[in-house]
gemmi code that builds the backbone of each chain (N, CA, C; Angstrom):
import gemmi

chains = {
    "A": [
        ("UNK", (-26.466, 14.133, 4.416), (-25.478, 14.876, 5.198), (-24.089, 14.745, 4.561)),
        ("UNK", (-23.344, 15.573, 4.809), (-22.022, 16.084, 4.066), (-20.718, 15.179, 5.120)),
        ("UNK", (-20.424, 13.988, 4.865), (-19.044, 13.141, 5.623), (-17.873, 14.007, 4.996)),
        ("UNK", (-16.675, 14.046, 6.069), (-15.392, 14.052, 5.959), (-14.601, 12.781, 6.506)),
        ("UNK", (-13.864, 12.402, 5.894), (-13.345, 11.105, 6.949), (-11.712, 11.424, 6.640)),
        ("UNK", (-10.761, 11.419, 8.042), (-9.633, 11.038, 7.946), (-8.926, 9.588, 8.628)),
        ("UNK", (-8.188, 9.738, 7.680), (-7.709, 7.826, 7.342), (-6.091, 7.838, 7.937)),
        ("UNK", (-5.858, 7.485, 8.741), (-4.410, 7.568, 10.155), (-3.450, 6.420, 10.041)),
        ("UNK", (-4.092, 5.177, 9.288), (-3.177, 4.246, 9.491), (-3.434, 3.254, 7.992)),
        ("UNK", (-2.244, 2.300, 7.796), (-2.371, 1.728, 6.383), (-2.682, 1.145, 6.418)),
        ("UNK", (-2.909, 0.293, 5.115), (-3.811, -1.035, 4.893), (-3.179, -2.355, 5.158)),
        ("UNK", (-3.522, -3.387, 6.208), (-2.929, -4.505, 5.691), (-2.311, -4.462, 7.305)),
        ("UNK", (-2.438, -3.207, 7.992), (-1.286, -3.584, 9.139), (-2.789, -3.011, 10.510)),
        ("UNK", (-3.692, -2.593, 10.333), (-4.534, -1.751, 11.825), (-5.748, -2.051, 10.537)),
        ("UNK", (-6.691, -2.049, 11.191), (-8.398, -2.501, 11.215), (-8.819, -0.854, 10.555)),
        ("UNK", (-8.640, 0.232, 10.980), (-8.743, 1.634, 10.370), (-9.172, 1.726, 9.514)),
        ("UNK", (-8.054, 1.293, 8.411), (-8.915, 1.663, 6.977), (-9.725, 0.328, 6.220)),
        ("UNK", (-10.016, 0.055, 6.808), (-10.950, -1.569, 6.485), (-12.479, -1.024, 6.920)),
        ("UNK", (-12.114, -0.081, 8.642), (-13.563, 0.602, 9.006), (-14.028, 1.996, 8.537)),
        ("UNK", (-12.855, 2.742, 8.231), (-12.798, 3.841, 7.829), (-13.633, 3.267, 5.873)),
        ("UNK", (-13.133, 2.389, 5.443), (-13.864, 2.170, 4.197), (-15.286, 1.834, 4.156)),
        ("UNK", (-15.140, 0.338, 5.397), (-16.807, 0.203, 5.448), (-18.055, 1.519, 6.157)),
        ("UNK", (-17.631, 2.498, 6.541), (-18.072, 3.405, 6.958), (-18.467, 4.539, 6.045)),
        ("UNK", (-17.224, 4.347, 5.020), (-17.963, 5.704, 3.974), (-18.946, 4.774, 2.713)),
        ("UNK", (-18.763, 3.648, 2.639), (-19.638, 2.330, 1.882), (-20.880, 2.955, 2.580)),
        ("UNK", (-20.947, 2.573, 3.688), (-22.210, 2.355, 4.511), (-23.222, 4.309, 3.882)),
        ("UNK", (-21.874, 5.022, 4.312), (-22.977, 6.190, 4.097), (-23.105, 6.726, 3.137)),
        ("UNK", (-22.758, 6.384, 1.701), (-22.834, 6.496, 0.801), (-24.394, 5.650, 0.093)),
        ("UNK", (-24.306, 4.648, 0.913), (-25.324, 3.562, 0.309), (-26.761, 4.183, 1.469)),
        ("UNK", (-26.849, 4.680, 2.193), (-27.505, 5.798, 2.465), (-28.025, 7.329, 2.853)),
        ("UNK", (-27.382, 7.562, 1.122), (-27.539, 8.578, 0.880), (-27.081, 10.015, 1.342)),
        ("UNK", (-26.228, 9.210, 2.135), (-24.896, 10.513, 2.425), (-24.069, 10.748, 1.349)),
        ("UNK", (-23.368, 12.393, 1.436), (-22.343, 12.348, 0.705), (-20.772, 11.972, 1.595)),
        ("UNK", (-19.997, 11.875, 0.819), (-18.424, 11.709, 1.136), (-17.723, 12.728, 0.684)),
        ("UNK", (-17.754, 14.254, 1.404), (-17.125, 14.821, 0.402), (-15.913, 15.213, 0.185)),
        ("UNK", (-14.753, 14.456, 0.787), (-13.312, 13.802, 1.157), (-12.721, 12.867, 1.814)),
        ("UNK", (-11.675, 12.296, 1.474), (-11.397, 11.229, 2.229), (-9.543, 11.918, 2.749)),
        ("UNK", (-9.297, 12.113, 4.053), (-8.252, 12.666, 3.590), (-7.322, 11.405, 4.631)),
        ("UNK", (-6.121, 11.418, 3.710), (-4.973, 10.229, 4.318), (-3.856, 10.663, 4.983)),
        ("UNK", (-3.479, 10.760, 6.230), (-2.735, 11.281, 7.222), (-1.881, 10.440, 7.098)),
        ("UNK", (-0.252, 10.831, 7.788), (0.272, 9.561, 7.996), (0.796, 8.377, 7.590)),
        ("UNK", (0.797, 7.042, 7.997), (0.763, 6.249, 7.367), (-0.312, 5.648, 6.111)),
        ("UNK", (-1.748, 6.631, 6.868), (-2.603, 6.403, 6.218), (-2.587, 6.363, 4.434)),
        ("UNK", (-1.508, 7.351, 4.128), (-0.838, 7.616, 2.773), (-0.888, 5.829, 1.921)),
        ("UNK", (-0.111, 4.785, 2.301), (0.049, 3.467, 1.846), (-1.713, 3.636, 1.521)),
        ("UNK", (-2.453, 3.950, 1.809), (-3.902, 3.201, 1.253), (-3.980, 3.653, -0.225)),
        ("UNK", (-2.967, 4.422, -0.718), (-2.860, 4.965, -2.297), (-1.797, 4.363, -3.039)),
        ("UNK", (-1.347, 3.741, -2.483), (-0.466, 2.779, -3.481), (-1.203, 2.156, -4.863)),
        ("UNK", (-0.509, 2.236, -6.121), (-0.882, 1.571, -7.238), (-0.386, -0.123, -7.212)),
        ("UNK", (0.613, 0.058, -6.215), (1.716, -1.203, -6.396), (1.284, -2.744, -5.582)),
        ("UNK", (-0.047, -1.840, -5.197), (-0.457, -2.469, -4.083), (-0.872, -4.017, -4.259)),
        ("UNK", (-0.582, -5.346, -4.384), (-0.901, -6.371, -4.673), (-1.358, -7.439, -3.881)),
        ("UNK", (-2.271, -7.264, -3.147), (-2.811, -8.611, -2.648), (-3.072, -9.971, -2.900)),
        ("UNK", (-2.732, -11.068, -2.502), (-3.624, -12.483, -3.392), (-5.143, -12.057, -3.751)),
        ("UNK", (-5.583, -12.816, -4.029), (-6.664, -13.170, -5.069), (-7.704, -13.213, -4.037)),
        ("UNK", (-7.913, -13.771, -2.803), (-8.604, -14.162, -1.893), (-8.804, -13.163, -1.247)),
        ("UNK", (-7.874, -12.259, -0.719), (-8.248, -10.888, 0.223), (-8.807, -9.692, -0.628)),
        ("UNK", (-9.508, -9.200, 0.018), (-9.448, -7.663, -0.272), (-8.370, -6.857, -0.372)),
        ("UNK", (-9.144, -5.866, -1.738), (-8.261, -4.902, -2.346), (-8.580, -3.852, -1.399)),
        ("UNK", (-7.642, -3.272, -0.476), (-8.067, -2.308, -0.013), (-7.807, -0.355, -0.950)),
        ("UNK", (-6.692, -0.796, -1.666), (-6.421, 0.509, -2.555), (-7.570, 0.188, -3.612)),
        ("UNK", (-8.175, -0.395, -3.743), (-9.115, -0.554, -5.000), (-10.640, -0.354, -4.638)),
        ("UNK", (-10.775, -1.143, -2.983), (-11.964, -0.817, -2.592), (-12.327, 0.948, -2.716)),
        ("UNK", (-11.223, 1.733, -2.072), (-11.539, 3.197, -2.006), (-11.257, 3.715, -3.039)),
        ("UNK", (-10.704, 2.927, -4.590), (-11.183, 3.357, -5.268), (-12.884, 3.291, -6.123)),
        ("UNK", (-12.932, 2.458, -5.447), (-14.286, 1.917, -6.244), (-15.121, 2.598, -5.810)),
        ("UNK", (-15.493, 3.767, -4.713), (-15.854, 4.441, -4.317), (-16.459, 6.096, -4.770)),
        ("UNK", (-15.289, 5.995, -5.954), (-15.862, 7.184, -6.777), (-15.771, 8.806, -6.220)),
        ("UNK", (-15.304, 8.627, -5.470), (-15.298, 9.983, -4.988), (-14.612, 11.313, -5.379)),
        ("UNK", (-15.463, 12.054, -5.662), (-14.747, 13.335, -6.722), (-15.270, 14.459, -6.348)),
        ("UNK", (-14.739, 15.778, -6.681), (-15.624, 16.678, -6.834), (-16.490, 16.991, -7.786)),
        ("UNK", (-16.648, 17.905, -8.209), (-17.860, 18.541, -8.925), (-17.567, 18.734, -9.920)),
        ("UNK", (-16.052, 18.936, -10.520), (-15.193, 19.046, -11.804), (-14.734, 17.519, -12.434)),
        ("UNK", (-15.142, 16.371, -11.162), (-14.388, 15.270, -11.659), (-13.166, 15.224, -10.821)),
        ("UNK", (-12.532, 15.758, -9.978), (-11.231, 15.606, -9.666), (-11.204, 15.174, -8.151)),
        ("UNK", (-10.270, 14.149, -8.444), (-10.457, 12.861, -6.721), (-10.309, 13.647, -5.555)),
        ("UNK", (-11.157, 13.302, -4.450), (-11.510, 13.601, -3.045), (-10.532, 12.450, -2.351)),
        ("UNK", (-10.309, 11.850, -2.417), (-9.296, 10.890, -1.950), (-7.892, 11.443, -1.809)),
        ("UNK", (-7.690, 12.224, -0.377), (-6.583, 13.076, -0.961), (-5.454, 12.408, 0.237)),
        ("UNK", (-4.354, 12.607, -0.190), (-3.142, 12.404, 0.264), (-2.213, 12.888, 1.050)),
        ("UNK", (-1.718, 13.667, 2.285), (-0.974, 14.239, 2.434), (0.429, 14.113, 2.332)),
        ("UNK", (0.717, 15.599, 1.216), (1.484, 15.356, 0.800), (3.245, 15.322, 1.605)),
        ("UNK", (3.360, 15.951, 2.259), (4.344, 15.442, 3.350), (4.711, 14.487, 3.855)),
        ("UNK", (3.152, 13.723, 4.371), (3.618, 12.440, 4.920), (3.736, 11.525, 3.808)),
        ("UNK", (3.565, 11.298, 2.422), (3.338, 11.146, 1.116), (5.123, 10.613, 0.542)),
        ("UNK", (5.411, 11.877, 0.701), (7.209, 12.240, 0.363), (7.689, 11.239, 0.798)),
        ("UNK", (7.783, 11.892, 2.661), (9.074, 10.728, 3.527), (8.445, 9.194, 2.896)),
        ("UNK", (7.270, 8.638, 2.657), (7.320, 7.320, 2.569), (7.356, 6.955, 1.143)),
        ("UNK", (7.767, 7.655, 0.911), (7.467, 6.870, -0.986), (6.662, 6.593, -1.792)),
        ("UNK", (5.495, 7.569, -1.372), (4.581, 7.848, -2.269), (3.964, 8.732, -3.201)),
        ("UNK", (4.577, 8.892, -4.467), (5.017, 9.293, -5.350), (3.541, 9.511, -6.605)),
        ("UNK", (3.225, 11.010, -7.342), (2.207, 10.701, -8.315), (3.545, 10.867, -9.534)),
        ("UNK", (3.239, 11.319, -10.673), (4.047, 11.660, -11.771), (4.832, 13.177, -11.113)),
        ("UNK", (4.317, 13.881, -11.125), (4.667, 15.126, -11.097), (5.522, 15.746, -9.820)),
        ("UNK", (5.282, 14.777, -8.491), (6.510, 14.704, -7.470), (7.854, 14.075, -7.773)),
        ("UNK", (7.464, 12.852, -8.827), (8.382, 12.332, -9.263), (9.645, 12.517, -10.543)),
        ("UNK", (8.641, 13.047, -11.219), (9.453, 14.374, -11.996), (10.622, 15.593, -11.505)),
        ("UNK", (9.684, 16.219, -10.354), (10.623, 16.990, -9.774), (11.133, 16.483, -9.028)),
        ("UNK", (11.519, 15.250, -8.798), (12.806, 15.042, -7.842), (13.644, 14.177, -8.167)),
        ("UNK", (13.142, 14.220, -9.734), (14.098, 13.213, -10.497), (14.064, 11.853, -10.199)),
        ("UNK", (12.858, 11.010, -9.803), (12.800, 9.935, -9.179), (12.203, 9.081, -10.615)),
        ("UNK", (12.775, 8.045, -10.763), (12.016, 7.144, -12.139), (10.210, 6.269, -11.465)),
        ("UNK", (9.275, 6.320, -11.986), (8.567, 5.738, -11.360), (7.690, 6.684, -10.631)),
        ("UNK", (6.245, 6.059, -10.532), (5.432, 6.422, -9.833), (4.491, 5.543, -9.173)),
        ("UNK", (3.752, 5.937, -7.984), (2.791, 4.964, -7.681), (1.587, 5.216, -6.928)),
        ("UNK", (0.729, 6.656, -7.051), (-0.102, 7.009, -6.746), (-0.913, 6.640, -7.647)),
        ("UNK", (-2.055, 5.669, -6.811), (-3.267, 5.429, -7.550), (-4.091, 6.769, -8.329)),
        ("UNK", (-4.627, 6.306, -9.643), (-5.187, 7.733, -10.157), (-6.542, 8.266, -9.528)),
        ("UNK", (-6.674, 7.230, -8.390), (-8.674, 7.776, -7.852), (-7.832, 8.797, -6.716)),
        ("UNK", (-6.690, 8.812, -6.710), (-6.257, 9.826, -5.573), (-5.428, 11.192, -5.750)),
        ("UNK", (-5.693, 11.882, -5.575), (-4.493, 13.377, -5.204), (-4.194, 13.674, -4.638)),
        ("UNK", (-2.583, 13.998, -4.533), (-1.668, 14.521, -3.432), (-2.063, 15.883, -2.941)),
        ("UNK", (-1.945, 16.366, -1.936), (-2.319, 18.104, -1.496), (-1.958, 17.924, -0.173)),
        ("UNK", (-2.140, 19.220, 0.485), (-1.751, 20.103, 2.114), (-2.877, 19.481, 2.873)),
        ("UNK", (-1.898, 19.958, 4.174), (-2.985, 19.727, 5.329), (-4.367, 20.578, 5.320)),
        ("UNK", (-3.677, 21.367, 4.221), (-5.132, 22.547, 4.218), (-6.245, 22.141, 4.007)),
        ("UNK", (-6.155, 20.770, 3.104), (-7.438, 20.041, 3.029), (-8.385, 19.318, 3.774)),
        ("UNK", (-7.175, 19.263, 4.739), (-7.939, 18.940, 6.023), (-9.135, 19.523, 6.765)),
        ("UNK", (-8.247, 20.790, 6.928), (-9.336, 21.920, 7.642), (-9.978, 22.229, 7.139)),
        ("UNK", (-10.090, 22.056, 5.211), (-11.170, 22.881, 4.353), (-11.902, 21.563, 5.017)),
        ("UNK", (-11.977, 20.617, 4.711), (-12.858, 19.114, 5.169), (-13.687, 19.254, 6.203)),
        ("UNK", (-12.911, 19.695, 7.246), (-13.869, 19.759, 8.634), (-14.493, 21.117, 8.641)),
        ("UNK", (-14.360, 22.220, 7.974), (-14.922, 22.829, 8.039), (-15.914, 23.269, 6.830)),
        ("UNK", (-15.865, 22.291, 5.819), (-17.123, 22.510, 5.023), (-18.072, 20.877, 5.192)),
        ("UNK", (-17.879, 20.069, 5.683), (-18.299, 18.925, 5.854), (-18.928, 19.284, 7.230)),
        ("UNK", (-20.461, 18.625, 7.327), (-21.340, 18.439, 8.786), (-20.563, 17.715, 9.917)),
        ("UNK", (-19.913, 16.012, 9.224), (-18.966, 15.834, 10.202), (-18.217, 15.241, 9.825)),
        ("UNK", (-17.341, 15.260, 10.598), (-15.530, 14.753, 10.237), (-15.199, 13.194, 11.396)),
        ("UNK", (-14.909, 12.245, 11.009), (-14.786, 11.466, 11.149), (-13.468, 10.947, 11.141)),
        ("UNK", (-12.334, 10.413, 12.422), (-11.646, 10.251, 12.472), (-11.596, 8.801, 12.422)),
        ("UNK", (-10.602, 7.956, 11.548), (-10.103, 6.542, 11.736), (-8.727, 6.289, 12.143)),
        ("UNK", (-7.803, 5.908, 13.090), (-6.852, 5.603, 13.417), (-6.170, 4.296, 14.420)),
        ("UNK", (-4.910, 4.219, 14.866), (-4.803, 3.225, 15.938), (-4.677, 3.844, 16.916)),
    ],
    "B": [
        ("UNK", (-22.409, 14.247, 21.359), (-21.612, 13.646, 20.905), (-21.371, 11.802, 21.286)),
        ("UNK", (-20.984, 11.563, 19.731), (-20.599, 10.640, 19.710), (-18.878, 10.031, 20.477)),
        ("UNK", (-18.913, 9.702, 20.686), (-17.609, 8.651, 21.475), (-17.194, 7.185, 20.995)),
        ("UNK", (-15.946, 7.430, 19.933), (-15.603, 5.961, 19.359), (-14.437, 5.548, 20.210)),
        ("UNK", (-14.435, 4.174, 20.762), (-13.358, 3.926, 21.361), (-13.239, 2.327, 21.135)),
        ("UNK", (-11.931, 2.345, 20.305), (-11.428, 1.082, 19.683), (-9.908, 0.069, 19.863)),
        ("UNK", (-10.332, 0.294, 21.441), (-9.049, -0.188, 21.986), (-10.033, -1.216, 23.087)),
        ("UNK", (-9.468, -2.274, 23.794), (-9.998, -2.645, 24.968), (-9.234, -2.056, 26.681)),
        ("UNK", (-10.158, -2.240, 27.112), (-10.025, -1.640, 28.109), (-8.593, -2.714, 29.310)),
        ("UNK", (-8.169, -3.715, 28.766), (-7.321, -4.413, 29.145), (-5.647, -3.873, 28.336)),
        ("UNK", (-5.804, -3.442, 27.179), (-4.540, -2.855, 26.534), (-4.593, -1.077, 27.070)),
        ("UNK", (-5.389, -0.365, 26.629), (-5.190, 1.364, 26.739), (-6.348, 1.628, 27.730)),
        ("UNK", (-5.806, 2.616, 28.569), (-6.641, 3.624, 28.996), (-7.482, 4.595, 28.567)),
        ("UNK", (-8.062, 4.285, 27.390), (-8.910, 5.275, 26.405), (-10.399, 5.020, 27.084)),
        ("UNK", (-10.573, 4.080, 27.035), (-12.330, 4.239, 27.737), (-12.586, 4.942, 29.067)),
        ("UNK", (-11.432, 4.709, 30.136), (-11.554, 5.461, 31.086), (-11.548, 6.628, 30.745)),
        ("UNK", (-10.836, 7.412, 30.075), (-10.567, 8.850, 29.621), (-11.569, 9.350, 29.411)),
        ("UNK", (-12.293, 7.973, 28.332), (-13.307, 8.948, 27.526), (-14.700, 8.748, 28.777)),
        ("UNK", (-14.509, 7.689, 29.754), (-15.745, 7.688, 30.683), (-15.848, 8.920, 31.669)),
        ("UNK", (-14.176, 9.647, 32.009), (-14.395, 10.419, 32.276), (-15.068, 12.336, 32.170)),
        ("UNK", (-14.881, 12.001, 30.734), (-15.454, 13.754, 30.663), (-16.050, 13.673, 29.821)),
        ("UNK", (-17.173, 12.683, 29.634), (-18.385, 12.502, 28.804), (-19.640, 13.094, 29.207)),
        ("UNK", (-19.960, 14.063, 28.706), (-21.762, 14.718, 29.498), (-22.346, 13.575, 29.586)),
        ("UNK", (-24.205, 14.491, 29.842), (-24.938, 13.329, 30.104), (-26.048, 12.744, 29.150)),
        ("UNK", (-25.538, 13.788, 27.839), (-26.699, 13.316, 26.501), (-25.298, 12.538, 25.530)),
        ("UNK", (-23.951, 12.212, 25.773), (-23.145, 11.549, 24.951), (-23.325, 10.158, 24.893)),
        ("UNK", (-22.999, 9.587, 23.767), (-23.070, 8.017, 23.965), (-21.764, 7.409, 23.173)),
        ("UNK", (-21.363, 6.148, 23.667), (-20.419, 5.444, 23.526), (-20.108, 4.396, 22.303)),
        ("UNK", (-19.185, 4.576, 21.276), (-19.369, 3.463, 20.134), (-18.199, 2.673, 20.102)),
        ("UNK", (-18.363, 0.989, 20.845), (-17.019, 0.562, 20.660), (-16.959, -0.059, 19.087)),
        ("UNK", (-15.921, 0.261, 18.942), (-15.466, -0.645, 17.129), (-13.963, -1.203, 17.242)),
        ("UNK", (-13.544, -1.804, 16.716), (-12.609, -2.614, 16.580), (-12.460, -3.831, 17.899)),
        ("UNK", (-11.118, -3.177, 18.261), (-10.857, -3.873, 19.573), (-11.449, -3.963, 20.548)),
        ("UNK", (-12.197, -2.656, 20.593), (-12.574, -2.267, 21.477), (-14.419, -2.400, 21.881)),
        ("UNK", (-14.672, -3.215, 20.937), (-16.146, -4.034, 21.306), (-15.286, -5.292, 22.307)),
        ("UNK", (-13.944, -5.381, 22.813), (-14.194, -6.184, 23.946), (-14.441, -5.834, 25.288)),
        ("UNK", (-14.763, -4.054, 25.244), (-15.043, -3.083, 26.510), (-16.769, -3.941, 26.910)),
        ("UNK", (-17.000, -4.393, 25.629), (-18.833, -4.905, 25.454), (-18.904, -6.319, 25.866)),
        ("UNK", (-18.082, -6.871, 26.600), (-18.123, -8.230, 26.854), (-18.187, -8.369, 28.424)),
        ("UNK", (-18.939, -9.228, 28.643), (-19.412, -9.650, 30.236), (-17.943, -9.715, 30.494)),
        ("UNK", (-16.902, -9.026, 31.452), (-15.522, -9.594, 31.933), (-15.474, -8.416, 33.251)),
        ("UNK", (-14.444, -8.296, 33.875), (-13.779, -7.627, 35.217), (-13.824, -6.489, 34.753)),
        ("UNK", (-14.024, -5.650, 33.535), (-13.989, -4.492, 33.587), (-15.116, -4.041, 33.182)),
        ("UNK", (-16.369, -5.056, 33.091), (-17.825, -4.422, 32.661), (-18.647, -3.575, 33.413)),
        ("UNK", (-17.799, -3.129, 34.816), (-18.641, -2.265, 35.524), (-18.513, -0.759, 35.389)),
        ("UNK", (-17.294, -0.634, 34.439), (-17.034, 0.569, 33.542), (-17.894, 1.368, 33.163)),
        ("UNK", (-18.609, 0.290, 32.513), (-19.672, 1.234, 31.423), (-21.346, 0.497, 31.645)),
        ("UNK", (-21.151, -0.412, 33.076), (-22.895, -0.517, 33.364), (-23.697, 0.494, 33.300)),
        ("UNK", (-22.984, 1.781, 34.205), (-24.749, 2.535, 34.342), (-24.830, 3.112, 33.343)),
        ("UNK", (-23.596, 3.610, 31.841), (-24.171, 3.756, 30.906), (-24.970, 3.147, 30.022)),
        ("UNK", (-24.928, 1.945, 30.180), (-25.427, 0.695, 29.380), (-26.723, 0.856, 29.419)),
        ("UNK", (-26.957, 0.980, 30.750), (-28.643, 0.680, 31.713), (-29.362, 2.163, 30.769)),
        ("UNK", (-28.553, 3.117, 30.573), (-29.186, 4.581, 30.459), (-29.508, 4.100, 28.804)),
        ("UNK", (-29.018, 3.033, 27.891), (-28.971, 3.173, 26.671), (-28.186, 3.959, 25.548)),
        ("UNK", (-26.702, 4.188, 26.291), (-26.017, 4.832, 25.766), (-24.667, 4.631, 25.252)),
        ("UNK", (-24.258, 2.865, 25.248), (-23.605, 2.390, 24.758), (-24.228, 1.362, 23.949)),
        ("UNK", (-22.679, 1.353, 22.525), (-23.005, 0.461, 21.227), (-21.787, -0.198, 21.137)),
        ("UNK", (-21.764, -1.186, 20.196), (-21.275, -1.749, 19.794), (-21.113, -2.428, 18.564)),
        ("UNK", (-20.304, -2.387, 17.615), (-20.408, -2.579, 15.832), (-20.965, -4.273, 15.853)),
        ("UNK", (-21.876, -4.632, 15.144), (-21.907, -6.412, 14.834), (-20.812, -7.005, 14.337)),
        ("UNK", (-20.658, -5.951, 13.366), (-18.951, -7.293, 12.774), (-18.030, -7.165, 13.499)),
        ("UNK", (-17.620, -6.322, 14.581), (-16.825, -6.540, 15.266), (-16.375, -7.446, 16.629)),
        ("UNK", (-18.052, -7.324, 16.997), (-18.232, -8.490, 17.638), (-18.409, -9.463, 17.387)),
        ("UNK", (-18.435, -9.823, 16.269), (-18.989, -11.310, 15.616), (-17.240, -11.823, 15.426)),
        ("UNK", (-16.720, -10.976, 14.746), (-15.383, -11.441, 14.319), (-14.771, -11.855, 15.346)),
        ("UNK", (-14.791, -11.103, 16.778), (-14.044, -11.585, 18.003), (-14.579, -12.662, 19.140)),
        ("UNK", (-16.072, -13.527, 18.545), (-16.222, -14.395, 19.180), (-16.971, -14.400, 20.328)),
        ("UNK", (-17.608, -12.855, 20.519), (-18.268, -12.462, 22.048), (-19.567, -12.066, 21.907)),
        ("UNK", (-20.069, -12.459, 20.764), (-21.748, -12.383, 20.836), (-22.674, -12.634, 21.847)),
        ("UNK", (-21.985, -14.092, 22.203), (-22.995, -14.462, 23.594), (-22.035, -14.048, 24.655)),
        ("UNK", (-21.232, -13.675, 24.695), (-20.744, -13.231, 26.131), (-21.053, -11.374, 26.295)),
        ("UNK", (-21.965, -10.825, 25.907), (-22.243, -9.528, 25.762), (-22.376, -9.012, 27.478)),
        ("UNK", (-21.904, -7.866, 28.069), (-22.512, -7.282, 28.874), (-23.871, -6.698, 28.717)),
        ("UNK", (-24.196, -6.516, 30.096), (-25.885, -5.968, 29.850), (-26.095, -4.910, 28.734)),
        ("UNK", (-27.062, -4.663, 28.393), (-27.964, -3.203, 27.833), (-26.837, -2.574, 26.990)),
        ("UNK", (-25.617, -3.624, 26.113), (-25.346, -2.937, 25.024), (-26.175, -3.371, 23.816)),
        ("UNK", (-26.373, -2.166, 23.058), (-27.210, -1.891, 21.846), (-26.320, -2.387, 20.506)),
        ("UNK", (-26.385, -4.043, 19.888), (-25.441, -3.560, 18.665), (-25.780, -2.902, 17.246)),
        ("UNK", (-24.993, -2.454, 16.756), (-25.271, -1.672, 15.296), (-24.695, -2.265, 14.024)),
        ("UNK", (-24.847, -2.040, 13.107), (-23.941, -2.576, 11.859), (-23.339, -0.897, 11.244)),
        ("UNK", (-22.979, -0.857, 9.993), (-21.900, 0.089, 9.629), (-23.107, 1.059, 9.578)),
        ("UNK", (-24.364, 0.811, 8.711), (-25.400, 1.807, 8.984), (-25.674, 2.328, 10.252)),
        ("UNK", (-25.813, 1.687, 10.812), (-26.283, 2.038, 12.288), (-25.175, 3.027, 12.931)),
        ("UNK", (-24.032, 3.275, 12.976), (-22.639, 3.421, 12.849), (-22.831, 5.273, 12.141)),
        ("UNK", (-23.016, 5.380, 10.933), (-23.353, 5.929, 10.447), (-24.548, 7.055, 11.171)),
        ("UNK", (-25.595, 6.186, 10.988), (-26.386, 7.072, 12.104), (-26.438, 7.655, 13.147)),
        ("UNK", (-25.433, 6.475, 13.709), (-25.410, 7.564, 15.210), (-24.320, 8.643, 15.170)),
        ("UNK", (-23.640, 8.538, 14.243), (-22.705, 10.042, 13.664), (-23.623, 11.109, 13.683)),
        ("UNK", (-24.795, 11.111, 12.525), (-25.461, 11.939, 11.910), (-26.319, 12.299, 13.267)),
        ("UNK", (-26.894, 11.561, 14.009), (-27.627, 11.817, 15.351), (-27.257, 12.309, 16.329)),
        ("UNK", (-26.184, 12.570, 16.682), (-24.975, 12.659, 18.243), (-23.897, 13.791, 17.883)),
        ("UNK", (-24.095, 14.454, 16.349), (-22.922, 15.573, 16.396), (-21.558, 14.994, 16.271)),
        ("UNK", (-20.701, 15.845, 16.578), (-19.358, 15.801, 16.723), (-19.109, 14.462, 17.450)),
        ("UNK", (-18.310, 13.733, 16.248), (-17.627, 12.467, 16.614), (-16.236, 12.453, 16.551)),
        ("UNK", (-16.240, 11.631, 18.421), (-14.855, 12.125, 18.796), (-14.030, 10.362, 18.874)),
        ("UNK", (-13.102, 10.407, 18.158), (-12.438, 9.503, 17.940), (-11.303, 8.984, 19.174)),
        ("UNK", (-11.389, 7.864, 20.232), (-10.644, 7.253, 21.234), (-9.755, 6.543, 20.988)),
        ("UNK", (-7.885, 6.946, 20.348), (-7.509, 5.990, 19.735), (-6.352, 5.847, 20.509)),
    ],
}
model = gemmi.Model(1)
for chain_id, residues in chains.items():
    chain = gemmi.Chain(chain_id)
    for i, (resn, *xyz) in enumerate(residues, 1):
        res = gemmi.Residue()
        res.name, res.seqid = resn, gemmi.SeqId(i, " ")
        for name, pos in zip(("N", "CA", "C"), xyz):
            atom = gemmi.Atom()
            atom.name, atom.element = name, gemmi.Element(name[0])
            atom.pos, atom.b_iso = gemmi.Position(*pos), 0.0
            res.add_atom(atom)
        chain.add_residue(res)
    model.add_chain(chain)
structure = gemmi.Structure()
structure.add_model(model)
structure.setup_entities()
């Protein structure tokens, strides 16, 4: 079956994307697809490159990358919205370019895009799966 | 449909909400916080006669993490992330209680 999952809150601060991860783990490892992950919100921080945990915890920007999720060309399902993206400072090359900002810090398993991806999500995905607080 | 609700019923009013305009083939998935709706306490009469019908769950690691394994209310069913999973794929449209 075809998952959509949206991701509402960041890592490190709400249980969300810890379940929202073990959830697309879980259906991936039977034999579901994932065929987006989209990040609302605060949910955006789960794409940080900068992201540094001790040694002892979980990587949560690394877990969803380790996840693999792409389309059919290769290009990341792990998507970002890009609005809520902006106001917080989360930046790929090419936002950062145009706004003259030095620095970037969008992980590369992820891409920035519209809410449109949203609705393409729930409406080409069987089901859509909300994680939030 | 599925019904996730991950708050306890001592902080938000989400389980009531969702106890209220739930048909009668929906079933209930607490996760996070909100596997403490699944614990023998003052507000377990909430969700008895769904319990009895077999229509409430509850995640294992969530209950394990919060210490209420043996304090479970009646006739909840627990699941792990598979199980979780399944009852997505089984129950349709999953509606998120946050």
């Amino acid at each position: 079956m075809k998952f959509a999952i949206q991701v509402n809150e960041g890592p490190y601060q709400h249980q969300a994307s810890d379940t929202a991860f073990q959830f697309a783990k879980a259906a991936i490892e039977n034999g579901h697809e994932i065929m987006r992950v989209f990040f609302y919100h605060d949910g955006v921080n789960n794409a940080s490159s900068f992201t540094l945990p001790p040694q002892d915890d979980r990587h949560v920007v690394n877990n969803w990358a380790s996840l693999d999720i792409k389309d059919a060309d290769g290009n990341p399902e792990l998507v970002v919205c890009v609005a809520a993206a902006l106001r917080r400072g989360m930046l790929d090359e090419s936002e950062a370019t145009k706004n003259s900002i030095e620095g970037n810090n969008l992980h590369p398993a992820f891409r920035i895009s519209g809410l449109g991806q949203l609705i393409e999500a729930g409406i080409q995905s069987d089901r859509l799966v909300v994680f939030g607080d | 449909m599925l019904h996730t609700v991950n708050k306890s019923s001592f902080e938000r009013n989400s389980l009531q909400s969702c106890i209220n305009i739930i048909d009668d083939t929906s079933v209930i998935l607490f996760i996070e916080d909100g596997v403490i709706n699944a614990a023998n306490n003052s507000k377990s009469s909430m969700i008895a006669d769904l319990a009895a019908q077999g229509r409430v769950f509850a995640l294992q690691g969530d209950v394990e993490a919060r210490g209420i394994s043996s304090k479970l209310a009646d006739n909840i069913k627990l699941v792990d992330y598979a199980g979780f999973v399944d009852l997505v794929v089984e129950h349709g449209t999953a509606v998120s209680w946050v």
